[in-house]
C-alpha positions as CSV (number, residue, x, y, z in Angstrom):
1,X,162.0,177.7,3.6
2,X,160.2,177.4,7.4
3,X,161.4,173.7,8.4
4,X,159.5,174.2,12.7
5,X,156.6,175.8,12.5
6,X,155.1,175.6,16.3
7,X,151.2,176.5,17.5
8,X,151.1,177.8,20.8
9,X,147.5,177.4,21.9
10,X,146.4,179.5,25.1
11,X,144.1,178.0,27.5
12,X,141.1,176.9,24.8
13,X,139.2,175.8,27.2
14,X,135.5,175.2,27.9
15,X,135.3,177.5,30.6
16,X,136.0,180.3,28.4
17,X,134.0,179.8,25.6
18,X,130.7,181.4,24.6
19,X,129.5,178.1,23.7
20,X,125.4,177.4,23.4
21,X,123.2,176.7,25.8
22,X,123.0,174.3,27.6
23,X,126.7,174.8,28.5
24,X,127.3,176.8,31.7
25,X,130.7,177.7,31.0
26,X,132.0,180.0,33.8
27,X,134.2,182.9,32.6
28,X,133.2,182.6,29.0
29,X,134.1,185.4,26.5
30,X,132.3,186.8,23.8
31,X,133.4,185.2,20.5
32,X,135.4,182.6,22.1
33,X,133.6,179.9,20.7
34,X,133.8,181.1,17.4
35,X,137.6,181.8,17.5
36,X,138.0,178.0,18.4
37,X,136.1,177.3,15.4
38,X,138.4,179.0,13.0
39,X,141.0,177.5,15.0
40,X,140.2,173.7,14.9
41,X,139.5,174.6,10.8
42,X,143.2,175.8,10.5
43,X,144.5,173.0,12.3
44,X,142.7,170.8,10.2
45,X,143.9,173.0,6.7
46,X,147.7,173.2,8.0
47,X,148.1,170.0,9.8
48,X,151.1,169.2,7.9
49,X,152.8,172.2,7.9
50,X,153.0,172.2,11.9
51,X,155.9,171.0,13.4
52,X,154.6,170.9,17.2
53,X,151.5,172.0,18.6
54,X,151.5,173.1,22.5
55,X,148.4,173.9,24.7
56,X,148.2,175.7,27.8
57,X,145.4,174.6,30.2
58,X,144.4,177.1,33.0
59,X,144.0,175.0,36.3
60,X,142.9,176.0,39.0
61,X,141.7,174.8,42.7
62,X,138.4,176.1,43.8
63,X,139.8,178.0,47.0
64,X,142.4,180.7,45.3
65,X,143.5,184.0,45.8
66,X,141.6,185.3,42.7
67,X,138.5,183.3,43.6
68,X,135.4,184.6,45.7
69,X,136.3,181.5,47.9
70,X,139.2,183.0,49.6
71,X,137.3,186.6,50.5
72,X,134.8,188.3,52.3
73,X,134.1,192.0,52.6
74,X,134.4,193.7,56.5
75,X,130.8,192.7,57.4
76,X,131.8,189.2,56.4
77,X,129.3,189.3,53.0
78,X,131.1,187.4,50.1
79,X,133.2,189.0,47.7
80,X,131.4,189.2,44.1
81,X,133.5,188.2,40.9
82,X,135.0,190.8,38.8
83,X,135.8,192.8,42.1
84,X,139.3,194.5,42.2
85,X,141.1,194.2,45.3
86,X,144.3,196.2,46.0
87,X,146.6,196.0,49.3
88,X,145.3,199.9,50.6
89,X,141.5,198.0,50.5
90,X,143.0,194.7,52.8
91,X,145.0,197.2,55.0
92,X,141.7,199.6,55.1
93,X,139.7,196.2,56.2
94,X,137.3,196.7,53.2
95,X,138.4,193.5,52.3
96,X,139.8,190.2,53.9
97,X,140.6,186.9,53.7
98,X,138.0,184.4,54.7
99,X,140.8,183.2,56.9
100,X,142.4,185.4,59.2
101,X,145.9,183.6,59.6
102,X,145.9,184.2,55.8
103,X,146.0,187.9,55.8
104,X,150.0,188.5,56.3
105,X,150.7,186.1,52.9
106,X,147.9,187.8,51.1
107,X,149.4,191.6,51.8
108,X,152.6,190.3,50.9
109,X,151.2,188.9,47.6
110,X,149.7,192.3,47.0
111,X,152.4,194.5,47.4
112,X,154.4,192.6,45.6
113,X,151.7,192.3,42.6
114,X,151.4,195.7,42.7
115,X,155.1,196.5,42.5
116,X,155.5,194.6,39.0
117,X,152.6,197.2,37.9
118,X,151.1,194.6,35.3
119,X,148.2,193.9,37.4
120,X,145.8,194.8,40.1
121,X,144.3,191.5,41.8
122,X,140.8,190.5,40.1
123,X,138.0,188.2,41.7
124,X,137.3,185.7,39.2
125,X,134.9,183.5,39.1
126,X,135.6,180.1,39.8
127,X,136.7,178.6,36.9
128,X,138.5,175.9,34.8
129,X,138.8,174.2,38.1
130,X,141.1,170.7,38.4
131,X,138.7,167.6,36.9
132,X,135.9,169.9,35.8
133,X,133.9,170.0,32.4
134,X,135.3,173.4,32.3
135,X,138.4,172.7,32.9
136,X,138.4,170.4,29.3
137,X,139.5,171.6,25.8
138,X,136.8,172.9,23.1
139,X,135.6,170.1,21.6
140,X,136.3,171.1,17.9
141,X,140.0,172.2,18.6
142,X,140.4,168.6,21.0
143,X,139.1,166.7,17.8
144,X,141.3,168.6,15.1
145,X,144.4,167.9,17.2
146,X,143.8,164.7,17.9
147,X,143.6,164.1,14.2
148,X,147.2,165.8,14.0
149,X,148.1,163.4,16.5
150,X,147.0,160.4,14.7
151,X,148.4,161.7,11.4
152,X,151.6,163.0,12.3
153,X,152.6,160.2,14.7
154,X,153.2,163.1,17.3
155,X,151.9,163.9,20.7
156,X,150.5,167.4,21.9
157,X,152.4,168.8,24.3
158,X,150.1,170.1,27.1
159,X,151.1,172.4,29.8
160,X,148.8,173.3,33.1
161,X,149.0,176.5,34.9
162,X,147.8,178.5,37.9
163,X,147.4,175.1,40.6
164,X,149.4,177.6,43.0
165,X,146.4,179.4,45.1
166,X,148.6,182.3,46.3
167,X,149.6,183.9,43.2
168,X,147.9,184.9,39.6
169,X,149.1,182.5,36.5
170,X,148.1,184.4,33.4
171,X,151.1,184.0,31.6
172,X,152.3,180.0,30.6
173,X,155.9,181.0,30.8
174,X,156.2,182.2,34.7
175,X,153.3,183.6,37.5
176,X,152.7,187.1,38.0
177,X,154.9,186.1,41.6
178,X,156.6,183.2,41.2
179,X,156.7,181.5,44.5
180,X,160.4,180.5,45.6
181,X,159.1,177.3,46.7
182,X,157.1,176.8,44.0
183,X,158.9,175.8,40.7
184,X,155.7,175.6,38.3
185,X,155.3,179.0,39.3
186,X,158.3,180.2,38.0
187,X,160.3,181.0,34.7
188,X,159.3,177.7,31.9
189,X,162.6,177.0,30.6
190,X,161.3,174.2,28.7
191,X,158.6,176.3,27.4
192,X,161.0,179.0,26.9
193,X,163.6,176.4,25.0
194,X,160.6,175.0,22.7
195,X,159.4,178.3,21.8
196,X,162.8,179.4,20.5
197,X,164.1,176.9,18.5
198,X,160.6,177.6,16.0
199,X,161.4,179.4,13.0
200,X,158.0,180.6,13.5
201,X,155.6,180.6,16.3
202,X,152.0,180.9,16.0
203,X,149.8,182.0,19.1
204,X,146.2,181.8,19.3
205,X,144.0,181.1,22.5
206,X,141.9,183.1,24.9
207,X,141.9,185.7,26.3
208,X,143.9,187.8,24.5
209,X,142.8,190.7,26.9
210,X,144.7,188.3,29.4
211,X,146.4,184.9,29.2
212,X,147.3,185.5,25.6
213,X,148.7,189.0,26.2
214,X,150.7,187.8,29.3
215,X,152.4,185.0,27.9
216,X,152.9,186.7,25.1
217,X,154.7,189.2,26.6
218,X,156.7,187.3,28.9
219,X,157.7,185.2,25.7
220,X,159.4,188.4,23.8
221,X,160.9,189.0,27.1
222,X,162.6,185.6,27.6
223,X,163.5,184.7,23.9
224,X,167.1,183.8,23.7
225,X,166.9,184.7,20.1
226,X,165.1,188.0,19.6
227,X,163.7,188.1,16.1
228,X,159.7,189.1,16.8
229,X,158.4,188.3,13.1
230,X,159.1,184.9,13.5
231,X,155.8,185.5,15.9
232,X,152.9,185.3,14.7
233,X,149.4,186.5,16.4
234,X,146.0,184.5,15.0
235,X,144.4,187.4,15.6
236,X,140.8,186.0,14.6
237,X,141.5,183.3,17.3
238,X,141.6,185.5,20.2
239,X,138.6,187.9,21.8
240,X,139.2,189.7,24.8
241,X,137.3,189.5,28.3
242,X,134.2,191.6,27.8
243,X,135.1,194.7,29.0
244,X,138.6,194.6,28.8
245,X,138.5,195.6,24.7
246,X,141.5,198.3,25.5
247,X,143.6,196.1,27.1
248,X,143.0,193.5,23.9
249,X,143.6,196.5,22.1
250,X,146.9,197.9,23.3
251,X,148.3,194.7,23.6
252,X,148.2,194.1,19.6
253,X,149.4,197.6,19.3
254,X,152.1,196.9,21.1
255,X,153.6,193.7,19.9
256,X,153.2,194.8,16.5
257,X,155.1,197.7,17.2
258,X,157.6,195.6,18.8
259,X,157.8,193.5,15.4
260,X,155.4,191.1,15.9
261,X,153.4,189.7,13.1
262,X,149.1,189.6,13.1
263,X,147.3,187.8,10.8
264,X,144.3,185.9,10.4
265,X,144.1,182.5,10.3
266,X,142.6,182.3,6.6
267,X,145.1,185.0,5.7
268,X,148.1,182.5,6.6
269,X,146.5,179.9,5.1
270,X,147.4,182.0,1.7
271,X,151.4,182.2,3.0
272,X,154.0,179.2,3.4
273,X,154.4,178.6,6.7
């Protein structure tokens, strides 16, 4: 019988939910709002059966290296969101920092981005920034957990990423370049320690195009003990950025075909967790 069964929640924030108007949420993704829904009903059903629950909160400062804030194009015109920058464009002068004695850091940053071959930088809009409305948890999964809290006698553990301006912070276990002077950038041994003594692991959160698929990953890579089906993927809480289906895509087809399990959250209602 399962005796730790621990919910790993990826940044379910307001900022990327499709939520009605008259929310302005700033990077929101289609269906986001209704995964949270399904999640805050399975916290609700399986309360009990959930040993910990962890949340991961993207948090970020308004000037940042994925942010139109930091760029400008050669004529100095701003940079608009969803733009992809790579180092041949900064060395070619199509793009720059908005501050020159930032342009030796930034082509560092961008080599060694590209290097890892995970990611190409993306402008972003400015979102889930430090002490914003975006920046706060979807109301429905905030209440259900705060329920847990009051009926298990047991705090959420919450974990904030991405406050380093100089490098990208998909994943919750490590940066995409962990700064050497930086330790929240780097490997989360605490995360890493919590996540492997569950006998099984549930993941859910947004964007599974993104966050979800990075931390993911870097999870399997870090696990002390490698036994994948003790992972679990809520698939039908997790959407992908809109036009990033693929990547959403690939990333399922890949865990599962590193042993990782996918289920719905109504069809795990139906198991013993």
């Amino acid at each position: 019988m399962t005796h730790h069964t621990h919910l790993l929640i990826i940044d379910p924030q307001n900022d990327f939910c499709d939520l009605p108007s008259p929310a302005t949420p700033a990077l929101p993704v289609a269906g986001a709002d209704a995964d949270m829904q399904r999640l805050a009903a399975f916290i609700h059903a399986r309360g009990p059966q959930l040993t910990d629950i962890t949340i991961t909160l993207d948090s970020h400062h308004r000037l940042d290296i994925a942010h139109p804030t930091f760029w400008q194009q050669a004529d100095g015109s701003p940079v608009t969101p969803f733009t992809t920058i790579t180092a041949a464009a900064v060395h070619a002068g199509q793009y720059l920092p908005r501050q020159p004695a930032a342009l030796g850091r930034t082509l560092a940053y961008l080599d060694a981005l590209e290097a890892r071959g995970r990611y190409t930088l993306m402008v972003w809009p400015v979102h889930c920034e430090i002490g914003t409305w975006g920046h706060n948890v979807h109301a429905e999964v905030h209440a259900a957990y705060n329920l847990w809290e009051d009926q298990q006698g047991r705090s959420v553990t919450k974990l904030t990423k991405g406050s380093n301006p100089w490098t990208e912070h998909y994943s919750a276990v490590m940066a995409e370049v962990p700064d050497a002077h930086d330790e929240s950038t780097q490997l989360n041994h605490a995360l890493m320690a919590a996540m492997d003594q569950a006998d099984v692991l549930l993941i859910a959160g947004e964007a599974s195009s993104h966050c979800v698929r990075a931390t993911t990953e870097h999870i399997m890579q870090n696990l002390a003990r490698q036994r994948p089906r003790r992972i679990v993927l809520l698939t039908d809480c997790m959407s992908p950025v809109g036009g990033f289906q693929l990547q959403h895509e690939s990333f399922l087809l890949d865990m599962q075909a590193q042993g990782v399990a996918l289920a719905t959250s109504t069809d795990i209602l139906l198991q013993i967790i």
